[in-house]
mmCIF file of the N, C-alpha and C atoms, coordinates in Angstrom:
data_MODEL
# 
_entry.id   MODEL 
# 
loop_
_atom_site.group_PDB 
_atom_site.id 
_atom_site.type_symbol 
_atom_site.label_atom_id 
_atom_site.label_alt_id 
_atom_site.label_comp_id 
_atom_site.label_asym_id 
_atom_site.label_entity_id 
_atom_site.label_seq_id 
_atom_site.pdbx_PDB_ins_code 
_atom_site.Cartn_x 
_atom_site.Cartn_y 
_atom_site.Cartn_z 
_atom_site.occupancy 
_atom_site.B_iso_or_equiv 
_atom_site.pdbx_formal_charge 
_atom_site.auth_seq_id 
_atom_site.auth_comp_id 
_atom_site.auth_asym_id 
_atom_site.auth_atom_id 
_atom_site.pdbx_PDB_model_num 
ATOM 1   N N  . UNK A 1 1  ? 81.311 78.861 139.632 1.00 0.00 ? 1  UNK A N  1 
ATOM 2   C CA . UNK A 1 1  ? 82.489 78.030 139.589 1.00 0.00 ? 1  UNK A CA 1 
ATOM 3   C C  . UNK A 1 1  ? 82.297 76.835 138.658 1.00 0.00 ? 1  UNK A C  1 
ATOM 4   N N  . UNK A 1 2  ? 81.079 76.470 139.123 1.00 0.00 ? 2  UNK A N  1 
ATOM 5   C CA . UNK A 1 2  ? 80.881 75.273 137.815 1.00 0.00 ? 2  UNK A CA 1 
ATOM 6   C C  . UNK A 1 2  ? 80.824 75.642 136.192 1.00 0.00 ? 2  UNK A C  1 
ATOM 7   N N  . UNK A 1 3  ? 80.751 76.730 135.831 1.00 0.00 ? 3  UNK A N  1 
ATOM 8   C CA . UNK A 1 3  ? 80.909 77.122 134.393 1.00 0.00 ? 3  UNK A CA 1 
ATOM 9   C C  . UNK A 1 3  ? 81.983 77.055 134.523 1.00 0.00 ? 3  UNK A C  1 
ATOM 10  N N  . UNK A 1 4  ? 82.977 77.593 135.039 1.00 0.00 ? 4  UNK A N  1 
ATOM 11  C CA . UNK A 1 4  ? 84.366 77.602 134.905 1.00 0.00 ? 4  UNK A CA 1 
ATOM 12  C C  . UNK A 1 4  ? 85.089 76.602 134.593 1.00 0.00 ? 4  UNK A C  1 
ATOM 13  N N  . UNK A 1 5  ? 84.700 75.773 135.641 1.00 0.00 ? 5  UNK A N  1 
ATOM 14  C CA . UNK A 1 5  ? 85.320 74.131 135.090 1.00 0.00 ? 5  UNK A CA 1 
ATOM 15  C C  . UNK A 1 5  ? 84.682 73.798 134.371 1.00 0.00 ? 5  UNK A C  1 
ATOM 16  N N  . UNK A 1 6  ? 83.297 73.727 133.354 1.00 0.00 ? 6  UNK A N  1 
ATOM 17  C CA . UNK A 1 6  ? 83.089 73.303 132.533 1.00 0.00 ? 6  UNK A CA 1 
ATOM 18  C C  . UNK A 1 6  ? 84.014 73.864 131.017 1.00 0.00 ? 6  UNK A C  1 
ATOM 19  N N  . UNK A 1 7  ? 84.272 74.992 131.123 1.00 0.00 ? 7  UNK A N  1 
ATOM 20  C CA . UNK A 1 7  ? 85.144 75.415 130.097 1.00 0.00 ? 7  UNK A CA 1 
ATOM 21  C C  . UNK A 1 7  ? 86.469 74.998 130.105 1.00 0.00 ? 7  UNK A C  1 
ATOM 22  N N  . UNK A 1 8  ? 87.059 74.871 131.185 1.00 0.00 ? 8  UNK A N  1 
ATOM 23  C CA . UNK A 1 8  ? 88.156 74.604 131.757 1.00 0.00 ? 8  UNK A CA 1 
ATOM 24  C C  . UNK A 1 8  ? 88.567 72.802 130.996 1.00 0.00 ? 8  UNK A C  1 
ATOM 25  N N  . UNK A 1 9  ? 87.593 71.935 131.243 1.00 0.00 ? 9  UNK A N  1 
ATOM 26  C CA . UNK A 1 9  ? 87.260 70.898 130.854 1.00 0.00 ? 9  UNK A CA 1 
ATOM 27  C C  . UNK A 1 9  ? 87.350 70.571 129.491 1.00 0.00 ? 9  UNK A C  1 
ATOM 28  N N  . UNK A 1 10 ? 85.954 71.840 129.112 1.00 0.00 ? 10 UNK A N  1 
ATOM 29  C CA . UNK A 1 10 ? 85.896 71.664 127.443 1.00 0.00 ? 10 UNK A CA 1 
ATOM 30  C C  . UNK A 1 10 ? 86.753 71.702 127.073 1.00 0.00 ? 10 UNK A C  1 
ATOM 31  N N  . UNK A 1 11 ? 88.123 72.964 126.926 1.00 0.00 ? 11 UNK A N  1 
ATOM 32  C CA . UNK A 1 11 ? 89.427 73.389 126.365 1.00 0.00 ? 11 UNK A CA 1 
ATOM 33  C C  . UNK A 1 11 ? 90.430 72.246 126.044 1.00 0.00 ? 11 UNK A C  1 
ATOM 34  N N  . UNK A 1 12 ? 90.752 71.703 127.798 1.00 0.00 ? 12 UNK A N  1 
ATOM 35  C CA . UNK A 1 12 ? 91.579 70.389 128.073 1.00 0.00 ? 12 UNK A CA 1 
ATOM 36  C C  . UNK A 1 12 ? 90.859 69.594 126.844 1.00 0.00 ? 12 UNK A C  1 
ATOM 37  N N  . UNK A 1 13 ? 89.691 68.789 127.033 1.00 0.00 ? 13 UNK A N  1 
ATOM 38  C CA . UNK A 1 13 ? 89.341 67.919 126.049 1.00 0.00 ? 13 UNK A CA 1 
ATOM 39  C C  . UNK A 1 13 ? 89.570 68.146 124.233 1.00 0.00 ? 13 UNK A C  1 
ATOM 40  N N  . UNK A 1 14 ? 89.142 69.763 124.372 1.00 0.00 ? 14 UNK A N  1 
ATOM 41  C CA . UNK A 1 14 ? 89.392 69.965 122.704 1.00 0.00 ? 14 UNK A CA 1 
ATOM 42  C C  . UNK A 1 14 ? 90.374 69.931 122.600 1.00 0.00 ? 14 UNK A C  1 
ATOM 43  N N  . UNK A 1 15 ? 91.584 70.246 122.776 1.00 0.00 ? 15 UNK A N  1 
ATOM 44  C CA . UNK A 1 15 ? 92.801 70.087 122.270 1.00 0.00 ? 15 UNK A CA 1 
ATOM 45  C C  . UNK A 1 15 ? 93.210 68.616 122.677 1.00 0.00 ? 15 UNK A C  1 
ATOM 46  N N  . UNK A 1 16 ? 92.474 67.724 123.418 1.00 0.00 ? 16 UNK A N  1 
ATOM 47  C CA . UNK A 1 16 ? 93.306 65.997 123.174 1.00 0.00 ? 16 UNK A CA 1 
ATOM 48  C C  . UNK A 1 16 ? 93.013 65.529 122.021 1.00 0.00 ? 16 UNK A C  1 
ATOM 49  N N  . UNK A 1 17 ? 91.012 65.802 121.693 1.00 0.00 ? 17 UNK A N  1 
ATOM 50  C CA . UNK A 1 17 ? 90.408 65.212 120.785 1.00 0.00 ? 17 UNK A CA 1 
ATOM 51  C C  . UNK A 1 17 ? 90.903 65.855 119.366 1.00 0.00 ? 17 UNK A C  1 
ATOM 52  N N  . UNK A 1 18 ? 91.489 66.753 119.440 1.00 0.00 ? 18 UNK A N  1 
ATOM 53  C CA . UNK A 1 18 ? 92.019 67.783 117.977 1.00 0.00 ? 18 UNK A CA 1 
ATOM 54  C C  . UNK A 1 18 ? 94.018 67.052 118.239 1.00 0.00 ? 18 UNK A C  1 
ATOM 55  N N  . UNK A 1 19 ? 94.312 66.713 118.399 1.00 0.00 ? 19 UNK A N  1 
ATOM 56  C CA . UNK A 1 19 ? 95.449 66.170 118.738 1.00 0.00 ? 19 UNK A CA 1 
ATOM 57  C C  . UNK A 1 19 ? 95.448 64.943 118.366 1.00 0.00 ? 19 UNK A C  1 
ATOM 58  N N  . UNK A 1 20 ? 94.787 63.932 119.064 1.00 0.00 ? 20 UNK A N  1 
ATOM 59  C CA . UNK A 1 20 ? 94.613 62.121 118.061 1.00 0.00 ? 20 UNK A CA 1 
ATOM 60  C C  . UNK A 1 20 ? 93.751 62.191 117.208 1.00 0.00 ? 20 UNK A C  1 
ATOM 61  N N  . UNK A 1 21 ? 92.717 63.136 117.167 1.00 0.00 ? 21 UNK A N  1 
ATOM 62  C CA . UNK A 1 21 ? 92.602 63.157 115.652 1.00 0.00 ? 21 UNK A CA 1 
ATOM 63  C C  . UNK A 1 21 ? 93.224 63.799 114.425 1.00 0.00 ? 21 UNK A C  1 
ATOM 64  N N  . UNK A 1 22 ? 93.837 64.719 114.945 1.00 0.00 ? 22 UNK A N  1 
ATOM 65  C CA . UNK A 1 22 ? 95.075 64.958 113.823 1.00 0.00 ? 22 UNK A CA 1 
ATOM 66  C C  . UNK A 1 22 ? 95.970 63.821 113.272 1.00 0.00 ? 22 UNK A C  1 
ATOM 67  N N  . UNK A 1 23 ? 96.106 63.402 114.520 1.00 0.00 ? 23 UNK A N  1 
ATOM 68  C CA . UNK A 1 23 ? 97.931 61.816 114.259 1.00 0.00 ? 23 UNK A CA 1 
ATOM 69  C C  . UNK A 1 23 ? 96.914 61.053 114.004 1.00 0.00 ? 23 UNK A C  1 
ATOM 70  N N  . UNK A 1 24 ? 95.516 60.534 114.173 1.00 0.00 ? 24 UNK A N  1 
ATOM 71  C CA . UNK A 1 24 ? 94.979 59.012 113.288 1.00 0.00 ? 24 UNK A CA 1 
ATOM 72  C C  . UNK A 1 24 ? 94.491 59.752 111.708 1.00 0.00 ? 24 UNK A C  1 
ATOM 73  N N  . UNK A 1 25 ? 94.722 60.993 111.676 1.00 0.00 ? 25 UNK A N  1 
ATOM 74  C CA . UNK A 1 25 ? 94.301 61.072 110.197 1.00 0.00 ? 25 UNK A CA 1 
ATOM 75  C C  . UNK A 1 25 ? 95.837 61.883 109.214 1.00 0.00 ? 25 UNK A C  1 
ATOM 76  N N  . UNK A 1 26 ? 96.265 62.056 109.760 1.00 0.00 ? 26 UNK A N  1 
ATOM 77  C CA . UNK A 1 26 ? 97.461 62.649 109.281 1.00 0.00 ? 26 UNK A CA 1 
ATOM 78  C C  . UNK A 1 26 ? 97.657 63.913 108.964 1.00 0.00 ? 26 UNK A C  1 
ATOM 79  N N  . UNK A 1 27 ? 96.800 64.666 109.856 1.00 0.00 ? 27 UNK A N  1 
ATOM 80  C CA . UNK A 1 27 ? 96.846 65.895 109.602 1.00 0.00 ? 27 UNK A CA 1 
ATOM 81  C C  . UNK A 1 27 ? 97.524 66.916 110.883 1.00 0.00 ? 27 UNK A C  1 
ATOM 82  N N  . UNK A 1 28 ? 97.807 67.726 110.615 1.00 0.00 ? 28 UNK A N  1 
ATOM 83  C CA . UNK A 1 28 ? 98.264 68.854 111.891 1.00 0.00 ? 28 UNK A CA 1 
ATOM 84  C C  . UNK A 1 28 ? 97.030 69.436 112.636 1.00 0.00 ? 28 UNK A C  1 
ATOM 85  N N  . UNK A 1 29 ? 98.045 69.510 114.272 1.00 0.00 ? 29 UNK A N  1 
ATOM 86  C CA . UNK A 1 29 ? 97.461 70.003 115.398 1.00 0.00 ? 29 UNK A CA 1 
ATOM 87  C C  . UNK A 1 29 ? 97.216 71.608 115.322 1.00 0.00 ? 29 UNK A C  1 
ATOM 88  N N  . UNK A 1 30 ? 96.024 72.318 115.432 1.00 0.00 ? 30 UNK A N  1 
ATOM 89  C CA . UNK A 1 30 ? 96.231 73.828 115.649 1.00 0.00 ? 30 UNK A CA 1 
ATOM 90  C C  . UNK A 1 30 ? 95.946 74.127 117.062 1.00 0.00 ? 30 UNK A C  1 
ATOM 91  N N  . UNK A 1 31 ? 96.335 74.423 117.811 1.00 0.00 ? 31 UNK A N  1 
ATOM 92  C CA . UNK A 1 31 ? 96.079 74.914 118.781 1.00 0.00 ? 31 UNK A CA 1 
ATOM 93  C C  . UNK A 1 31 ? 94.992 75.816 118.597 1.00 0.00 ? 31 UNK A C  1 
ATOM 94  N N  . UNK A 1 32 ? 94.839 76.701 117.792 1.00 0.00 ? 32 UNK A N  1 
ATOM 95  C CA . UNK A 1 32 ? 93.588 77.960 117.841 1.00 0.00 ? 32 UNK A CA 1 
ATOM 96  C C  . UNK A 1 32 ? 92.248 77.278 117.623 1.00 0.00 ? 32 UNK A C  1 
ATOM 97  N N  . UNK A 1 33 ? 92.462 76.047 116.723 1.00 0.00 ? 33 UNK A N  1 
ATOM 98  C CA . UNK A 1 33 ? 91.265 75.891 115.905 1.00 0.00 ? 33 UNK A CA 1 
ATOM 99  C C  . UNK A 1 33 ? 90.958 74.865 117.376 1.00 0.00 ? 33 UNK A C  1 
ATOM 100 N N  . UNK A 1 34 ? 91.681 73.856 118.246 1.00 0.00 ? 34 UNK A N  1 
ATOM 101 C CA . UNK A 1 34 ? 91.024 72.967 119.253 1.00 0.00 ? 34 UNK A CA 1 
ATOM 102 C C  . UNK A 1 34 ? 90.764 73.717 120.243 1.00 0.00 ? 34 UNK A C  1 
ATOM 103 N N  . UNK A 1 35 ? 91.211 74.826 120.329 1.00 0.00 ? 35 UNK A N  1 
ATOM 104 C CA . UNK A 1 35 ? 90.990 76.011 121.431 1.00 0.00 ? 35 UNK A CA 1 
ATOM 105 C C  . UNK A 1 35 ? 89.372 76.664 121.222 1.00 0.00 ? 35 UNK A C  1 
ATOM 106 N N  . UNK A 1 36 ? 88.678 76.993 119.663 1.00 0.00 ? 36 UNK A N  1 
ATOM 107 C CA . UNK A 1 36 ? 87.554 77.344 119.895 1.00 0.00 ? 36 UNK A CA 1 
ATOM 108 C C  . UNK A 1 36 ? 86.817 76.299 119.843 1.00 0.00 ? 36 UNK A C  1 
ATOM 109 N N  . UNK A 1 37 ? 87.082 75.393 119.019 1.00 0.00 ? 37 UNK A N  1 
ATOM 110 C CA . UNK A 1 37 ? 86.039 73.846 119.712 1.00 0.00 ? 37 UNK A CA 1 
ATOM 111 C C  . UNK A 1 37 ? 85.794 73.593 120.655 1.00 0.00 ? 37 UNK A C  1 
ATOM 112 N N  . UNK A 1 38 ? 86.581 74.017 121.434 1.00 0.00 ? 38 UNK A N  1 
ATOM 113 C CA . UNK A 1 38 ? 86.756 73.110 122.651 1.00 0.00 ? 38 UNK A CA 1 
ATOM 114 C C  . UNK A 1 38 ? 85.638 74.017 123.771 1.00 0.00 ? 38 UNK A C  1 
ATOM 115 N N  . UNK A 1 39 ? 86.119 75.232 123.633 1.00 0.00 ? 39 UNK A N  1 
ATOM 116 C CA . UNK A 1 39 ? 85.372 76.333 124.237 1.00 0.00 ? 39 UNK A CA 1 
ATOM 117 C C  . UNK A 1 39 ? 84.007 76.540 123.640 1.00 0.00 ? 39 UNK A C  1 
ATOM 118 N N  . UNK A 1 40 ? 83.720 76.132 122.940 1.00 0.00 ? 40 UNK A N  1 
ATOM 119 C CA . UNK A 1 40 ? 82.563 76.181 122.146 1.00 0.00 ? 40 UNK A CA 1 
ATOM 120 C C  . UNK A 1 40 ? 81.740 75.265 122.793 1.00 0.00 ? 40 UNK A C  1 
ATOM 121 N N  . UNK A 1 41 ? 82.110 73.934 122.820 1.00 0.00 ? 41 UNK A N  1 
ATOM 122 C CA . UNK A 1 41 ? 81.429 72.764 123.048 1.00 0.00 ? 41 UNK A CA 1 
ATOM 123 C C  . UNK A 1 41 ? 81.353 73.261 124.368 1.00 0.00 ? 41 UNK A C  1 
ATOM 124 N N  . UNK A 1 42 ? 81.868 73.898 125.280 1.00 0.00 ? 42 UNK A N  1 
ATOM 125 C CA . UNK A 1 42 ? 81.866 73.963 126.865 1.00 0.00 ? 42 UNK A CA 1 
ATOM 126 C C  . UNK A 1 42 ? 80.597 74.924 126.908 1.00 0.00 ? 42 UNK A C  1 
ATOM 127 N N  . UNK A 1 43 ? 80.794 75.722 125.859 1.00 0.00 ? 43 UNK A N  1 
ATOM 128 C CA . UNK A 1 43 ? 79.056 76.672 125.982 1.00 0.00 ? 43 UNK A CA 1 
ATOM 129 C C  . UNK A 1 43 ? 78.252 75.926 125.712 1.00 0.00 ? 43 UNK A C  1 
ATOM 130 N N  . UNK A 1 44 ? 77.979 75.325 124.925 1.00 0.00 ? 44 UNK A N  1 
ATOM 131 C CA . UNK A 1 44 ? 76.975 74.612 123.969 1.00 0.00 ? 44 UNK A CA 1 
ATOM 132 C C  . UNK A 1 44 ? 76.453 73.585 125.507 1.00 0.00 ? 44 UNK A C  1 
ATOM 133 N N  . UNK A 1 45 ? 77.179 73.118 126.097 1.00 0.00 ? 45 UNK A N  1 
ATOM 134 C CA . UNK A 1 45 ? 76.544 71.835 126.977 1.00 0.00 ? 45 UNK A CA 1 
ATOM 135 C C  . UNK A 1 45 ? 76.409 72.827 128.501 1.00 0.00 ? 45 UNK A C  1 
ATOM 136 N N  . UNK A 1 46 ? 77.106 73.818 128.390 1.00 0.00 ? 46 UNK A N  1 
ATOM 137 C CA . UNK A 1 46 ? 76.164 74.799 129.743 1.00 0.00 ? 46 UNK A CA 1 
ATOM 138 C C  . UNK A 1 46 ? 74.989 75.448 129.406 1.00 0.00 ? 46 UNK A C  1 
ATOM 139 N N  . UNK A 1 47 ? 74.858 75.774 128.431 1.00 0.00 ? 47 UNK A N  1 
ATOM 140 C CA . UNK A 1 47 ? 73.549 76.222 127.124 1.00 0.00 ? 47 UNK A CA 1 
ATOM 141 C C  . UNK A 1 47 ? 72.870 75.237 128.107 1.00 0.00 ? 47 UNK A C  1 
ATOM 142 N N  . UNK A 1 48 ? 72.797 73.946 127.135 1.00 0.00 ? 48 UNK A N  1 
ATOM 143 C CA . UNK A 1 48 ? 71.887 72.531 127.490 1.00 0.00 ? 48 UNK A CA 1 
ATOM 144 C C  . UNK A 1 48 ? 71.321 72.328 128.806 1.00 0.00 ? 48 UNK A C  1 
ATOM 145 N N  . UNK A 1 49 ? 72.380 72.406 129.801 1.00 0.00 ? 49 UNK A N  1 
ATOM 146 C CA . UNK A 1 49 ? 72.155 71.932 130.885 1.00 0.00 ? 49 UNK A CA 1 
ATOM 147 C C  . UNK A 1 49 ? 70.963 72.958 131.189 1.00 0.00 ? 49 UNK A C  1 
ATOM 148 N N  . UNK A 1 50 ? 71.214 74.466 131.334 1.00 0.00 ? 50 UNK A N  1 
ATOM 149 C CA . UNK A 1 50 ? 70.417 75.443 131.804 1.00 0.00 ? 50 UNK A CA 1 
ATOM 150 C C  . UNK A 1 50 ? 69.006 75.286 131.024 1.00 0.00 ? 50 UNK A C  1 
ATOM 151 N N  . UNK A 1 51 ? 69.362 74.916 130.278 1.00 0.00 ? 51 UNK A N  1 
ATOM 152 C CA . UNK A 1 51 ? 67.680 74.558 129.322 1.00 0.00 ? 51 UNK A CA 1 
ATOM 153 C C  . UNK A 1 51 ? 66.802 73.516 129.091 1.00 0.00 ? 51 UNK A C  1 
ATOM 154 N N  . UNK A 1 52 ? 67.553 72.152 130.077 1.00 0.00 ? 52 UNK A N  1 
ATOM 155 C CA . UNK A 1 52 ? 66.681 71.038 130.211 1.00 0.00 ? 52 UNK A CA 1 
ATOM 156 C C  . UNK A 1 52 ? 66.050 71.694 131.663 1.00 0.00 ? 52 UNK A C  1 
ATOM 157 N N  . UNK A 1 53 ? 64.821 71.542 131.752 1.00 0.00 ? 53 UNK A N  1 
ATOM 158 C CA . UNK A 1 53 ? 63.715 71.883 133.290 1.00 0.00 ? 53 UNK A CA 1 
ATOM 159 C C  . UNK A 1 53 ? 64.636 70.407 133.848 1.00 0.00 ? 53 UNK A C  1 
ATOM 160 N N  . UNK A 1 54 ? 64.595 70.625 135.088 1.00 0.00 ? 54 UNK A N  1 
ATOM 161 C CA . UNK A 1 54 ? 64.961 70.042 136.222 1.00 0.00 ? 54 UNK A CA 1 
ATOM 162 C C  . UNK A 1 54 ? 63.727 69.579 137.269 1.00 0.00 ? 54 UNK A C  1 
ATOM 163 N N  . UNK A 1 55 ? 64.348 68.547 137.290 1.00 0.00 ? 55 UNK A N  1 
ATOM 164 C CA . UNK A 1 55 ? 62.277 67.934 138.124 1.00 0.00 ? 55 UNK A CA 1 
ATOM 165 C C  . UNK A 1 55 ? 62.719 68.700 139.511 1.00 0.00 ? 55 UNK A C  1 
ATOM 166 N N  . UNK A 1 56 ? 61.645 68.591 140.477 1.00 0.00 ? 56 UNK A N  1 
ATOM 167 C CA . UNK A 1 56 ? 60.974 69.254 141.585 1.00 0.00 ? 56 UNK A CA 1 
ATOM 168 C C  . UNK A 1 56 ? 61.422 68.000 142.687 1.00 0.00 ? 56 UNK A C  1 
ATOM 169 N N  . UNK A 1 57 ? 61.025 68.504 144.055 1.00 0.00 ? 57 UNK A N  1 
ATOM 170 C CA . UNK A 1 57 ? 61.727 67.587 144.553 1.00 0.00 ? 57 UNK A CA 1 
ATOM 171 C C  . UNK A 1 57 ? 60.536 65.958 145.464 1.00 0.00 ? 57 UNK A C  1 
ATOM 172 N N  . UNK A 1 58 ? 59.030 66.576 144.683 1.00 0.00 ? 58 UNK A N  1 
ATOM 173 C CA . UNK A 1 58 ? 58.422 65.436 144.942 1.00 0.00 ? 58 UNK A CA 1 
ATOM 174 C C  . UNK A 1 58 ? 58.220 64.874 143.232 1.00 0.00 ? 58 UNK A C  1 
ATOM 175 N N  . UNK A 1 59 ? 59.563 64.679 142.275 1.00 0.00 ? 59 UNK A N  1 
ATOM 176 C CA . UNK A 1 59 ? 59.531 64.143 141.280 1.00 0.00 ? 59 UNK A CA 1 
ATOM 177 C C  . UNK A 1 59 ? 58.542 64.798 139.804 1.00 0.00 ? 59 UNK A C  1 
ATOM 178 N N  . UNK A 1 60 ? 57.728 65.860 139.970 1.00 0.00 ? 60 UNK A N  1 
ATOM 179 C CA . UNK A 1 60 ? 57.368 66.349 138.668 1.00 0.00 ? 60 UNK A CA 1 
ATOM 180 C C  . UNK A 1 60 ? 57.984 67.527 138.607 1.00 0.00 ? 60 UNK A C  1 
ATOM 181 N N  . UNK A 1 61 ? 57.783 67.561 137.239 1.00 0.00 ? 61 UNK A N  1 
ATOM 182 C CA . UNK A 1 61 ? 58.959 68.994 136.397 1.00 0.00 ? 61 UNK A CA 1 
ATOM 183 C C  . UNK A 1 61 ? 57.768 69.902 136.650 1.00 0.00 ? 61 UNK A C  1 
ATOM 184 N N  . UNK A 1 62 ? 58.506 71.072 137.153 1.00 0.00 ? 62 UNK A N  1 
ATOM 185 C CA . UNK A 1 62 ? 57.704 72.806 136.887 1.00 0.00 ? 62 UNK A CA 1 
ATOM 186 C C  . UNK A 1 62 ? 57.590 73.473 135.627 1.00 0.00 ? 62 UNK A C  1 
# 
């Protein structure tokens, strides 16, 4: 479930951040193109997460 909302997340965010940055630079919104950013970046930081080691629970990493 938590991947889910992380994509879910990413999507929402790529298309705000592809949206004011279109209108502060004067360019047009694509929906397709903030749609794979967005989904992209949502892999890329579930990637991350799964690949930083996670400490143990008397404080050292395995």
């Amino acid at each position: 479930m938590k991947y889910i909302a992380t994509l879910f997340w990413g999507f929402c965010l790529g298309q705000v951040v592809n949206y004011i940055g279109g209108s502060l630079t004067g360019g047009s919104f694509s929906f397709t193109t903030a749609t794979v950013i967005g989904l992209l970046s949502g892999v890329l930081v579930i990637l991350l997460s799964n690949a930083v080691p996670k400490p143990s629970q008397d404080g050292h990493q395995s």
